[in-house]
LUMLO-478497 format. One record per atom (N, C-alpha, C): x, y negated, z negated; residue in three letters. Coordinates in pm, whole numbers, plus 50000, padded with zeros to 5 digits. Example, Ala and Ser with C-alpha at 12.3 -4.5 7.8 and 13.67 -1.06 7.14 Angstrom:
<miros>
51319  50569  49220  ALA .
51230  50450  49220  ALA .
51320  50330  49220  ALA .
51285  50225  49292  SER .
51367  50106  49286  SER .
51290  49997  49213  SER .
</miros>
This chain:
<miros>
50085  50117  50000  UNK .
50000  50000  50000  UNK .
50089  49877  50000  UNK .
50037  49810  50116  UNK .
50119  49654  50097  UNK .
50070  49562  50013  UNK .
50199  49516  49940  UNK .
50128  49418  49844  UNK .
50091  49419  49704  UNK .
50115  49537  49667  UNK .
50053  49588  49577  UNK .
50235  49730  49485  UNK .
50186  49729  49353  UNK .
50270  49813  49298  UNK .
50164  49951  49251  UNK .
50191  50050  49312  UNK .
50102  50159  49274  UNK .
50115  50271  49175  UNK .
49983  50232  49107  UNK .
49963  50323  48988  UNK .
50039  50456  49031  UNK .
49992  50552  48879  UNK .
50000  50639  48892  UNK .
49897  50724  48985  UNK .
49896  50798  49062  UNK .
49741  50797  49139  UNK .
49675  50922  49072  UNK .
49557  50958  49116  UNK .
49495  51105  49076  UNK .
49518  51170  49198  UNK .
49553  51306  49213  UNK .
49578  51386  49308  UNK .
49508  51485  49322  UNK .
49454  51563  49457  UNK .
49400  51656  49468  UNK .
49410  51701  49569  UNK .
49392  51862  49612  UNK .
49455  51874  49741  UNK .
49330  52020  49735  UNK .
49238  52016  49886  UNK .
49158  52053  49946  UNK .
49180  52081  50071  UNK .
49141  52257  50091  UNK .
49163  52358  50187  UNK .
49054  52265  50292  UNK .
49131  52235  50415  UNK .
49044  52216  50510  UNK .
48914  52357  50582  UNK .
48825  52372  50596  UNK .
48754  52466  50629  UNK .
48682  52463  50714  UNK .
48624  52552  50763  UNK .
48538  52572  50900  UNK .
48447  52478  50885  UNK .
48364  52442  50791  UNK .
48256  52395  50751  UNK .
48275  52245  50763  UNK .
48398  52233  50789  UNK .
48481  52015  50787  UNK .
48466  52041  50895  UNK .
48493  52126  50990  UNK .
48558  52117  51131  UNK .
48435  52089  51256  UNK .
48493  51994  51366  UNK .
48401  52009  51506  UNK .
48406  52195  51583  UNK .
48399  52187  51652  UNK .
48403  52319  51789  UNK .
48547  52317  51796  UNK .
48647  52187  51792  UNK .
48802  52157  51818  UNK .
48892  52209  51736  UNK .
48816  52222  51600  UNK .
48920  52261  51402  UNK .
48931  52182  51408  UNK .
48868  52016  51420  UNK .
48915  51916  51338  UNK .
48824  51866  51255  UNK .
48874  51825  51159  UNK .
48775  51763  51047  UNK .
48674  51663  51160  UNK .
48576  51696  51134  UNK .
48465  51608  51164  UNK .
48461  51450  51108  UNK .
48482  51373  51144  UNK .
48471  51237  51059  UNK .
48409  51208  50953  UNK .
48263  51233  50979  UNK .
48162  51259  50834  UNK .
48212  51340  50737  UNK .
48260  51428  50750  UNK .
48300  51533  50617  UNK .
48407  51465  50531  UNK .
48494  51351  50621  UNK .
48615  51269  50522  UNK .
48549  51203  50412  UNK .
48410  51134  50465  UNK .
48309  51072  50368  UNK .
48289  51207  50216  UNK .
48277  51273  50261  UNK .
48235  51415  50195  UNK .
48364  51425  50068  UNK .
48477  51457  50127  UNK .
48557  51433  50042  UNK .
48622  51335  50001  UNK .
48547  51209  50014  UNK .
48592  51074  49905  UNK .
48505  51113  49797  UNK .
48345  51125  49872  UNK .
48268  51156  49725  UNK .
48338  51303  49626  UNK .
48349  51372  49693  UNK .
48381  51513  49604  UNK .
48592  51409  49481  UNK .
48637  51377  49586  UNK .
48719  51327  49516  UNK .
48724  51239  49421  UNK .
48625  51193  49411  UNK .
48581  51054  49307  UNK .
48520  51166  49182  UNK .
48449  51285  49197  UNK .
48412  51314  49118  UNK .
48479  51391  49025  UNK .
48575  51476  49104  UNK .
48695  51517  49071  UNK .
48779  51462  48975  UNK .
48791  51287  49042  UNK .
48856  51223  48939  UNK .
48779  51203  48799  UNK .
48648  51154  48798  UNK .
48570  51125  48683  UNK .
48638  51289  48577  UNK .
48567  51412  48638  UNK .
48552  51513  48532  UNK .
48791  51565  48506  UNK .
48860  51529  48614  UNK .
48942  51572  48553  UNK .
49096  51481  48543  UNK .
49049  51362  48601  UNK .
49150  51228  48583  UNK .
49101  51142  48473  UNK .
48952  51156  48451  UNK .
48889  51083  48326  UNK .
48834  51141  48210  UNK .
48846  51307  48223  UNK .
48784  51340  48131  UNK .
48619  51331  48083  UNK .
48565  51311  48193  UNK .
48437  51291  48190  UNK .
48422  51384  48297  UNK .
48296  51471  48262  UNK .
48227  51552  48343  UNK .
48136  51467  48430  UNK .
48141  51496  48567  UNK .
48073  51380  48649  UNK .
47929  51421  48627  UNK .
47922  51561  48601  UNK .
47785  51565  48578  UNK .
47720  51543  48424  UNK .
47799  51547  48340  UNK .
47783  51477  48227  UNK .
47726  51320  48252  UNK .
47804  51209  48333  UNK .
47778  51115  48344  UNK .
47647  51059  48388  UNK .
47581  51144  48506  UNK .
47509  51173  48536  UNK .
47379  51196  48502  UNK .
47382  51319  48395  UNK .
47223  51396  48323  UNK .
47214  51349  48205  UNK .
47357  51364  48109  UNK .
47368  51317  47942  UNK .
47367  51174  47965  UNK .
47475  51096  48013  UNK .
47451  50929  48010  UNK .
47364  50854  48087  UNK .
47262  50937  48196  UNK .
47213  50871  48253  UNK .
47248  50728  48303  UNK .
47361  50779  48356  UNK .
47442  50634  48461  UNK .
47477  50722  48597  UNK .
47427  50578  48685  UNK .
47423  50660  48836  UNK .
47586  50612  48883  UNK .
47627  50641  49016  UNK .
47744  50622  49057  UNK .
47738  50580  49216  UNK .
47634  50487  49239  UNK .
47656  50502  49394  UNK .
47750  50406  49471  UNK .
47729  50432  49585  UNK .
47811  50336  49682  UNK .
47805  50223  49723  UNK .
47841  50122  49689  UNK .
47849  50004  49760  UNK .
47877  49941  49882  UNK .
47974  49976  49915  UNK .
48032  49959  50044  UNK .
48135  50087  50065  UNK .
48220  50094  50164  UNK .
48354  50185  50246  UNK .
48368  50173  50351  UNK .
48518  50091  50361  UNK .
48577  50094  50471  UNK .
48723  50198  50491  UNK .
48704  50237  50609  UNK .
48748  50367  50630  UNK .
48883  50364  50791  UNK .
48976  50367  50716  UNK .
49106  50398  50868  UNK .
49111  50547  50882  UNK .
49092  50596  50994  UNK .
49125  50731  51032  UNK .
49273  50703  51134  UNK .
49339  50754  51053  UNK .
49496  50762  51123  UNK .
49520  50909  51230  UNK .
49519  50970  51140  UNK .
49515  51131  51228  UNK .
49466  51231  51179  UNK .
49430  51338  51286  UNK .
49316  51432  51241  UNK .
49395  51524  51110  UNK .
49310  51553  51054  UNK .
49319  51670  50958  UNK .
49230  51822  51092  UNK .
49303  51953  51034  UNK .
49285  52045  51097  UNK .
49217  52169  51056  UNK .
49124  52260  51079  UNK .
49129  52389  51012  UNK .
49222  52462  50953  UNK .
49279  52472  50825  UNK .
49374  52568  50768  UNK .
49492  52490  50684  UNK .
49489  52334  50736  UNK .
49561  52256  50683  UNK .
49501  52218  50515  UNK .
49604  52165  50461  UNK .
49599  52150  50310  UNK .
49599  51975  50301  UNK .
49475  51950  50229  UNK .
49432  51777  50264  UNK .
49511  51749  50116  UNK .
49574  51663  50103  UNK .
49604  51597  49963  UNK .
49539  51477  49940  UNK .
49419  51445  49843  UNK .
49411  51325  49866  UNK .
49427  51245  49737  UNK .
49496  51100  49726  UNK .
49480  51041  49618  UNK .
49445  50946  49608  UNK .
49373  50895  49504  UNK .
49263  50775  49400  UNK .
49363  50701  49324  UNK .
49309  50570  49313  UNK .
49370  50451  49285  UNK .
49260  50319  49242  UNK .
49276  50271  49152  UNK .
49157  50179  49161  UNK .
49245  50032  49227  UNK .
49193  49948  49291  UNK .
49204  49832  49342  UNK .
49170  49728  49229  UNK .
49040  49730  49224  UNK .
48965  49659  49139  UNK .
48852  49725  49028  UNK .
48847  49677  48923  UNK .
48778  49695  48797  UNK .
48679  49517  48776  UNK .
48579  49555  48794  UNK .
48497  49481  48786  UNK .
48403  49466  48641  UNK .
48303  49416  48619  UNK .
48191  49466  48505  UNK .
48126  49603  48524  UNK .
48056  49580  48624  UNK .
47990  49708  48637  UNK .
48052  49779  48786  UNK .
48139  49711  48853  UNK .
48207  49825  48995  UNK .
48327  49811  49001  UNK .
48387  49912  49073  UNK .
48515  49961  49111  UNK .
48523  49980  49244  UNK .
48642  49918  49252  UNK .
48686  49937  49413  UNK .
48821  50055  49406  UNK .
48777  50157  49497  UNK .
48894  50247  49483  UNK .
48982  50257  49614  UNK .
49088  50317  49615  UNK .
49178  50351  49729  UNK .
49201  50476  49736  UNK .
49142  50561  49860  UNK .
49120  50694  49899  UNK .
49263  50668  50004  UNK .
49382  50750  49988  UNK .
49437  50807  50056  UNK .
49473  50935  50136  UNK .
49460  51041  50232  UNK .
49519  51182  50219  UNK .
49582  51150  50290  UNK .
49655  51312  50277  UNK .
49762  51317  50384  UNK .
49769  51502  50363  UNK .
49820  51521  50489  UNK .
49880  51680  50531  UNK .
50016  51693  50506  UNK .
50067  51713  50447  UNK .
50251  51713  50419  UNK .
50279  51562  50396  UNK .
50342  51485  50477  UNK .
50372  51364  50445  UNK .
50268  51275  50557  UNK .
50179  51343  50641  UNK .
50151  51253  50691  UNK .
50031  51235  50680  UNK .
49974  51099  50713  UNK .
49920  51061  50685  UNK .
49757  51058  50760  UNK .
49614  51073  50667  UNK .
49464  51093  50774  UNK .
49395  51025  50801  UNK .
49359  50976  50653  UNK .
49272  50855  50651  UNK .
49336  50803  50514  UNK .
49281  50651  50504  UNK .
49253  50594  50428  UNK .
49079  50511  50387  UNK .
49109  50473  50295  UNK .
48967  50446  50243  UNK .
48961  50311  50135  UNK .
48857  50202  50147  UNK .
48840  50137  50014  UNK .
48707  50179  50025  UNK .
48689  50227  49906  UNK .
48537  50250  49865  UNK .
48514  50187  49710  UNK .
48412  50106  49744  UNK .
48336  50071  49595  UNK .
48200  50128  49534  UNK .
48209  50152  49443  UNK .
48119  50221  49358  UNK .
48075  50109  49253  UNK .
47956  50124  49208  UNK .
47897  50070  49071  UNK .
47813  50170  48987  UNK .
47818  50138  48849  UNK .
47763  50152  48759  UNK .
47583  50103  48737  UNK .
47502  50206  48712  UNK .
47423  50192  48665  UNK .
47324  50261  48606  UNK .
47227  50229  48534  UNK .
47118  50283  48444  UNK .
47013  50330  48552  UNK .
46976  50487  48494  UNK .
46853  50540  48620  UNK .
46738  50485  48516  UNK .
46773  50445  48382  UNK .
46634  50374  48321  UNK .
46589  50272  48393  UNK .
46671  50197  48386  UNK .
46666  50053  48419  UNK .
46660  50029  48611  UNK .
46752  50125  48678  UNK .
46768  50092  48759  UNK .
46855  49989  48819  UNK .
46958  49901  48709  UNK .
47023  49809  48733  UNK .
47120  49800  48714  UNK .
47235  49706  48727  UNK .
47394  49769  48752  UNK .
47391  49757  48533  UNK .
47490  49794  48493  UNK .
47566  49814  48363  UNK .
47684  49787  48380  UNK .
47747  49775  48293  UNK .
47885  49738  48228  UNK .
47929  49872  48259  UNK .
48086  49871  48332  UNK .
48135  49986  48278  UNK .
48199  50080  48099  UNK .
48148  50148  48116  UNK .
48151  50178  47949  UNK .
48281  50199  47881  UNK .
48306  50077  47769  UNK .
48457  50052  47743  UNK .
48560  50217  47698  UNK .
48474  50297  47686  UNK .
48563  50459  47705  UNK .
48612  50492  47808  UNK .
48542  50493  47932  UNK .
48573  50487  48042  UNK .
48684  50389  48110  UNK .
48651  50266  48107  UNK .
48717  50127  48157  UNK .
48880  50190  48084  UNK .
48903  50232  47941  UNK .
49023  50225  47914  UNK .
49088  50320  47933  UNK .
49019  50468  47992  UNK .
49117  50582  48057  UNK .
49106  50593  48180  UNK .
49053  50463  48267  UNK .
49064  50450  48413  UNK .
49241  50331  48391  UNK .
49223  50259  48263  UNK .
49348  50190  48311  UNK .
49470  50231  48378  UNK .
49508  50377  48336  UNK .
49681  50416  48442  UNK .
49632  50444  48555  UNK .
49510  50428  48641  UNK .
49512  50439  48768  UNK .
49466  50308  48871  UNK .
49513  50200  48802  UNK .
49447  50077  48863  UNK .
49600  50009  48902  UNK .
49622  49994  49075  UNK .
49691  49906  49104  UNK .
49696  49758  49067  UNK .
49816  49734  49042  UNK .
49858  49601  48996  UNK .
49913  49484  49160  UNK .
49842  49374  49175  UNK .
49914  49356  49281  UNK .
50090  49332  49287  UNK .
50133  49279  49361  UNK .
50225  49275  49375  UNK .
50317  49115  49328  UNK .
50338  49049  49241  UNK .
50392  48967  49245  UNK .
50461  48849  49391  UNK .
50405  48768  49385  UNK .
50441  48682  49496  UNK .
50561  48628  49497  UNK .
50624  48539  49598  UNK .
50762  48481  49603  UNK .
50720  48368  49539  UNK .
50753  48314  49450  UNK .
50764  48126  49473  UNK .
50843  48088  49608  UNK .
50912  48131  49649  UNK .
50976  48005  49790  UNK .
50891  48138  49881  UNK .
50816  48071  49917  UNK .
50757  48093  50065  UNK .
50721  47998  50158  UNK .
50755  48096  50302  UNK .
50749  47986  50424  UNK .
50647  47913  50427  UNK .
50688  47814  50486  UNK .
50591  47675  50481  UNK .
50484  47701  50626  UNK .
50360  47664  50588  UNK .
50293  47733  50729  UNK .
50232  47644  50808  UNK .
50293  47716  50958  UNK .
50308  47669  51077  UNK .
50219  47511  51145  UNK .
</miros>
């Protein structure tokens, strides 16, 4: 990431399968969507210690999507091993902006900013993220990057 000093990330690494793939063995585009969500949840129950479905049924707090913007660099394949890792960007009140990276060995598939928010299925309305949470998401939140003081003067 440019610009930025990067956390520690959450890691996970997922068997590409028939079921991702077009007629070609390549991951289908939609299914990358597939595994941001499966990876986010991943992170909740085993980067946060929260069972996503805990969060879910017991806290009755929803997790949906806000926005995602999405670079597809190069295909992922049938049989290949996806690594992907989570990063938060931003920590908000009630949303998070995350950074979905994978990669196949060193190289690289997609990337991702996806934001998520917090909220009550009582209420229906965004919430605070819950200060248990907020403070064992802290080692995965990029810090930007410190700027120059002498920078070029523009054009």
């Amino acid at each position: 990431m440019i610009g930025a000093a990067m956390a520690d990330p959450f890691r996970v690494e997922y068997p590409i399968l028939f079921a991702h793939c077009d007629p070609a063995g390549i991951v289908f585009f939609p299914r990358f969507f597939d595994l941001v969500h499966q990876t986010m949840e991943d992170w909740f129950t085993w980067g946060l210690g929260e069972r996503f479905a805990d969060l879910i049924m017991k806290r009755r707090l929803g997790i949906p999507t806000v926005a995602t913007t999405t670079q597809f660099l190069s295909p992922a394949r049938l049989g290949d091993l996806l690594r992907v890792e989570l990063s938060i960007l931003k920590i908000g009140r009630s949303s998070l902006t995350l950074a979905v990276h994978s990669f196949v060995g060193d190289r690289p598939c997609f990337r991702a900013e996806h934001t998520i928010c917090m909220f009550s299925h009582e209420s229906q309305r965004p919430v605070p993220v819950p200060e248990d949470l907020r403070q064992r998401m802290a080692r995965f939140i990029v810090e930007p990057a410190a700027t120059s003081a002498a920078q070029p003067p523009a054009a």
